[in-house]
N, C-alpha and C positions, 0 to 999 in steps of 0.2 A: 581785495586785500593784496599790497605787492609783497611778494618775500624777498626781505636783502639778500644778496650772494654770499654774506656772512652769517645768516640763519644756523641757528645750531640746533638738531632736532635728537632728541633723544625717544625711544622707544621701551613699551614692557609690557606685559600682562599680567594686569593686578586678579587675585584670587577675590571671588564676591559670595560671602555667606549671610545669609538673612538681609542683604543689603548692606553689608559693613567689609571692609578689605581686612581680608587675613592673611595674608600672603602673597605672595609675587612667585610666576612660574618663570623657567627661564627657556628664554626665546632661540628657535634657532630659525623659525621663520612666522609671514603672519599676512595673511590679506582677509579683507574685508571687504564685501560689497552689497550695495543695495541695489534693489529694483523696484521701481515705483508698483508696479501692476503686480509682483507677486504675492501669494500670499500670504508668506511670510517673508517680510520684507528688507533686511538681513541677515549674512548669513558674513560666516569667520571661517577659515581654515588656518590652520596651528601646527609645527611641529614642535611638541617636547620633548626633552631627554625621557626616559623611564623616573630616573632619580631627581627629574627636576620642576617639582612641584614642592616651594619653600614655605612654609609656614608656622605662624609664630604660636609656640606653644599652648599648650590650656592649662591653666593656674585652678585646682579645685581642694576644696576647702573639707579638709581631713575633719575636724571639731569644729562647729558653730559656739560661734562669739554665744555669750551669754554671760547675765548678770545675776549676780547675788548678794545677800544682804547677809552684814559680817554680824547684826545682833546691834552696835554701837552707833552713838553721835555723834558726830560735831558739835563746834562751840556753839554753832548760833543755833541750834534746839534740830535738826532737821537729821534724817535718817542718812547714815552710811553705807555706799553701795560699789562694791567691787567688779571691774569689766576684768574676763577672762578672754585673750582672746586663741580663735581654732589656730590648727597650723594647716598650711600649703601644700601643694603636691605637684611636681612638675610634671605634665603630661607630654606625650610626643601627639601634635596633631596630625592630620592625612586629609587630603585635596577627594571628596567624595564627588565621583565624576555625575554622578545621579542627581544629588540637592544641589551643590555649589555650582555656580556661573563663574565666567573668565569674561574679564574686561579689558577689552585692548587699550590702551593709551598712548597718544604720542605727544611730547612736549617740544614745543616750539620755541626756545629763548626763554626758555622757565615758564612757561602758561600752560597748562595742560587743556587738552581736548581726549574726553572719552570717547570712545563710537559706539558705548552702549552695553549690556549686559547678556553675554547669549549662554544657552547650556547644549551639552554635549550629546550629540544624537549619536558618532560612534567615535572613535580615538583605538583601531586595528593597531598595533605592535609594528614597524617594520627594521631593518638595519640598515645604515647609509656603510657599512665597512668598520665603522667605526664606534658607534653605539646605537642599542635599541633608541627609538624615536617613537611617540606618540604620533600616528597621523589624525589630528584633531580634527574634526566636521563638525560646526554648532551652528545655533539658530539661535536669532533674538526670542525671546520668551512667548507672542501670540503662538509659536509651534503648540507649547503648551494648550491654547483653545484649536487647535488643529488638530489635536492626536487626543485630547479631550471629548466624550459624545455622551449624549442622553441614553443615561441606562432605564428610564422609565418615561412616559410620553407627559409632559410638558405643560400646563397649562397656565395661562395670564389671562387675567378678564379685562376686557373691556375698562379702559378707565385708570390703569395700570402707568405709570411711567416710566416712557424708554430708558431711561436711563438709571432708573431705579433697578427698572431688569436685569440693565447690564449688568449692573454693578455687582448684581449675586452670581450672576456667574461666572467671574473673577473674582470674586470671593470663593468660591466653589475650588475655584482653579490656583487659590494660593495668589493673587495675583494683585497687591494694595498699593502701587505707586504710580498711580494716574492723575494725569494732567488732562481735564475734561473742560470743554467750552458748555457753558448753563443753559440748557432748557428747561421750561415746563410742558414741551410737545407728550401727550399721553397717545395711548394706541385709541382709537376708538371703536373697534372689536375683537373679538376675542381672539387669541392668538394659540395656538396649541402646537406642539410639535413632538413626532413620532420618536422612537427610541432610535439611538444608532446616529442621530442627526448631528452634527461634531457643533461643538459650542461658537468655531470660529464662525460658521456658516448663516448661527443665526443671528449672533452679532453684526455681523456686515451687514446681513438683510435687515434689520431693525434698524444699522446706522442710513443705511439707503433709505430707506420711510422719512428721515429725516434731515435729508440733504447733507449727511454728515460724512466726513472723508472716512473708507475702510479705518478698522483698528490699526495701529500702526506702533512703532517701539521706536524710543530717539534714545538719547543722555541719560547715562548712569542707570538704567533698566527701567522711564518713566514708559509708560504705556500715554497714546494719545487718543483722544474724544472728540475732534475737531470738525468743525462746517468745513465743509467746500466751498474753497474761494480762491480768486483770480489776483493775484497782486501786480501793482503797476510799478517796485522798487525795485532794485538788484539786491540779493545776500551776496553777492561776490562779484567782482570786475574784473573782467580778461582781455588783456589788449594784445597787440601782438611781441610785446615787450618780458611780460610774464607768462607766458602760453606757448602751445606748441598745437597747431591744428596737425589733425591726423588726416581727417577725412573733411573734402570741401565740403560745405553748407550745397547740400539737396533739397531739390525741393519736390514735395509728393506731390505731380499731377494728374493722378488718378482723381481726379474730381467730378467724374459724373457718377460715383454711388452716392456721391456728398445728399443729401435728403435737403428740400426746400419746404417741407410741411412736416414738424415734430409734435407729437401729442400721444401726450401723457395721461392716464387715466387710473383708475382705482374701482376696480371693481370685484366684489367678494358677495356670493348669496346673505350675507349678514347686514350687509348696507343695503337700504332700499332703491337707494338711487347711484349712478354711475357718476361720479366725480371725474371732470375730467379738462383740459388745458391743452389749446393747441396755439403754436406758433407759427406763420406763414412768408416766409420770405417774398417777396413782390416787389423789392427793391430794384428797381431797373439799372441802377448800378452793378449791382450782382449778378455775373455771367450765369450763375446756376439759378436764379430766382425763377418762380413762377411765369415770371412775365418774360424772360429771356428764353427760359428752357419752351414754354407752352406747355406744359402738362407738371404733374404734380410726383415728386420723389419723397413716399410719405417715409417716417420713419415714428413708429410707435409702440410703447413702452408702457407694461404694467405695474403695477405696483401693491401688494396685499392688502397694504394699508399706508394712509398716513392723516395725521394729525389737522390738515387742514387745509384749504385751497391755494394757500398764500403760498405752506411750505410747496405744494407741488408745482405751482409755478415758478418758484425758486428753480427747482427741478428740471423743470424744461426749459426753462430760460436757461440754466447750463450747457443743457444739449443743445438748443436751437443756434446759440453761441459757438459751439465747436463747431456746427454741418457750417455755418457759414465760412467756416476757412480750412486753407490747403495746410500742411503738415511741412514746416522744412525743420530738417535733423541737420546736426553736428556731433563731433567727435572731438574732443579737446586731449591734450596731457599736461599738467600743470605740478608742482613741486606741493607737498600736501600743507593744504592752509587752513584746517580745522575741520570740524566735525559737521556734514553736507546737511540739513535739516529735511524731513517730508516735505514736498511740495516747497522747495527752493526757488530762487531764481535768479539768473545766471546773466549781467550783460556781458556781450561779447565782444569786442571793439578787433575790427581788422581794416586797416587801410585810413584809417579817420572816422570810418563807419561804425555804429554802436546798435546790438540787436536785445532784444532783452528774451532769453531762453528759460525755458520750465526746467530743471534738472530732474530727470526722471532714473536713471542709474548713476551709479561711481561703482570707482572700483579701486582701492588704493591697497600699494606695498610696502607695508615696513620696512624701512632701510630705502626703497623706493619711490615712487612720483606714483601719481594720480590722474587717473581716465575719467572722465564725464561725460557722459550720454543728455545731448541736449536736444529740445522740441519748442519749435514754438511755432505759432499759428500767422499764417496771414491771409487776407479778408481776399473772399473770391465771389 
């Protein structure tokens, strides 16, 4: 995406109650950044005035409408019925830092892009000289399954759907705007979990059984349920026209932890037999392969459970795929071009040369430009 030099971006933070905009606070600063591997993956800093959280009144209804029958007819034989109706009450509303969420938004030449719906973990008092200031700290909504735990110990039998699972415990957690990719993967033993165990923890473990990427928060407060997968398109093109490199393209040569034998296994006293899937690099093209190294860099991973030999080899074939290649990272800053997605991807064009990058962080400022943390793999 190129931005003209005549771009005109305007900035706000919409108020978000049950999902619906009630107001707008007003801004006197705002970043936003994501990281692939945390968490919560997410997170906003805000400052507001004290006084400056706007919201549009509540209209409540003093008398209910109701009908009644005056005794008489009309011409054409049928019964006569009088509407009464209540009167209104103007209420003053209030920005409740607990239940409501704050949505940044930036519009670009009239298009808006949200970065998503988070709630307030603290918002301390301070004075810049001039007025008290909220300093705002939120989190996209999985905080909520983070600070969420099992007050009683847990059980699913056997036969259960993952994603049936989930789904109650996002329900549990107030949490209905999910955007899920379909399975019918079920557990196929019993799963049980102790008190104290926080709900993100065992959703991720449950999404991992299932080759399914962590939980994750994108647009407008959706929550995501999606497989793990490798894309070969760019969501954004950065040449050295619209870009600013910060830091030159590295490349990670630490590549003898890299593992040339990856296997995956499943084993739990409830399954009779160990399920299990290995990969073995022996490609003589491959500096780190079996056949080049002469010995074996095992790297092997458990799993509680999962649904079937296919998903787990799914599973390893991801992992066997990463040990196959070295890590080179970039730093970009680019002028802000809409809202970054989970598991983005980023080509990078410098010299005539085009690389295609995973974005695994940003970090953008309102009023400001935008940093990108990029990663991508190449074959060793």
């Amino acid at each position: 995406m190129m931005i003209p030099s005549n771009t005109q971006y305007k900035w706000r933070l919409d108020i978000i109650r049950k999902h619906v905009k009630i107001g707008e606070a007003r801004l006197i600063s705002c970043n936003v950044d994501f990281v692939e591997d945390a968490e919560v993956t997410r997170t906003m800093r805000a400052k507001v005035p004290i006084d400056g959280f706007a919201l549009e009144g509540i209209r409540i209804k003093q008398n209910e409408d109701f009908i009644y029958f005056d005794g008489t007819r009309v011409f054409d034989g049928s019964w006569c019925f009088t509407s009464v109706t209540g009167s209104w009450l103007e209420v003053k509303n209030t920005f409740d830092m607990f239940s409501d969420r704050l949505r940044p938004v930036m519009v670009i030449n009239g298009e808006e892009y949200d970065f998503g719906d988070y709630m307030v973990i603290s918002a301390p008092l301070s004075n810049d000289g001039k007025q008290y200031l909220y300093d705002i700290e939120a989190y996209d909504e999985t905080m909520t399954l983070k600070q969420a735990a099992l007050t009683e110990r847990k059980y699913y039998a056997a036969g259960s759907d993952y994603l049936t699972i989930i789904g109650s415990m996002l329900t549990d957690c107030g949490l209905s705007k999910v955007i899920e990719e379909p399975t019918d993967a079920k557990i196929t033993i019993d799963h049980e979990y102790a008190i104290g165990t926080p709900y993100l923890d065992i959703i991720n473990g449950l999404l991992e059984e299932i080759n399914y990427s962590p939980i994750h928060a994108g647009q407008s407060g959706y929550l995501y349920l999606i497989q793990n997968a490798t894309k070969v398109t760019a969501d954004y093109v950065y040449t050295d026209n619209n870009s600013i490199i910060v830091d030159s393209i590295n490349t990670d040569t630490d590549i003898y932890s890299l593992p040339n034998v990856v296997v995956g296994y499943v084993s739990s006293p409830d399954i009779p037999s160990v399920m299990k899937y290995k990969r073995v690099n022996d490609n003589p093209e491959s500096v780190i392969s079996t056949v080049r190294r002469g010995y074996s860099v095992v790297e092997a991973f458990e799993l509680d459970d999962c649904p079937d030999l296919a998903t787990l080899r799914l599973a390893v074939d991801n992992r066997f795929l990463q040990s196959t290649q070295a890590t080179e990272k970039a730093q970009i800053t680019t002028m802000p071009d809409g809202n970054h997605p989970y598991g983005g991807y980023v080509s990078l064009g410098q010299k005539g040369n085009n690389a295609l990058f995973r974005e695994i962080g940003w970090s953008i400022e309102f009023g400001g430009k935008m940093t990108h943390n990029l990663e991508r793999k190449a074959f060793v």
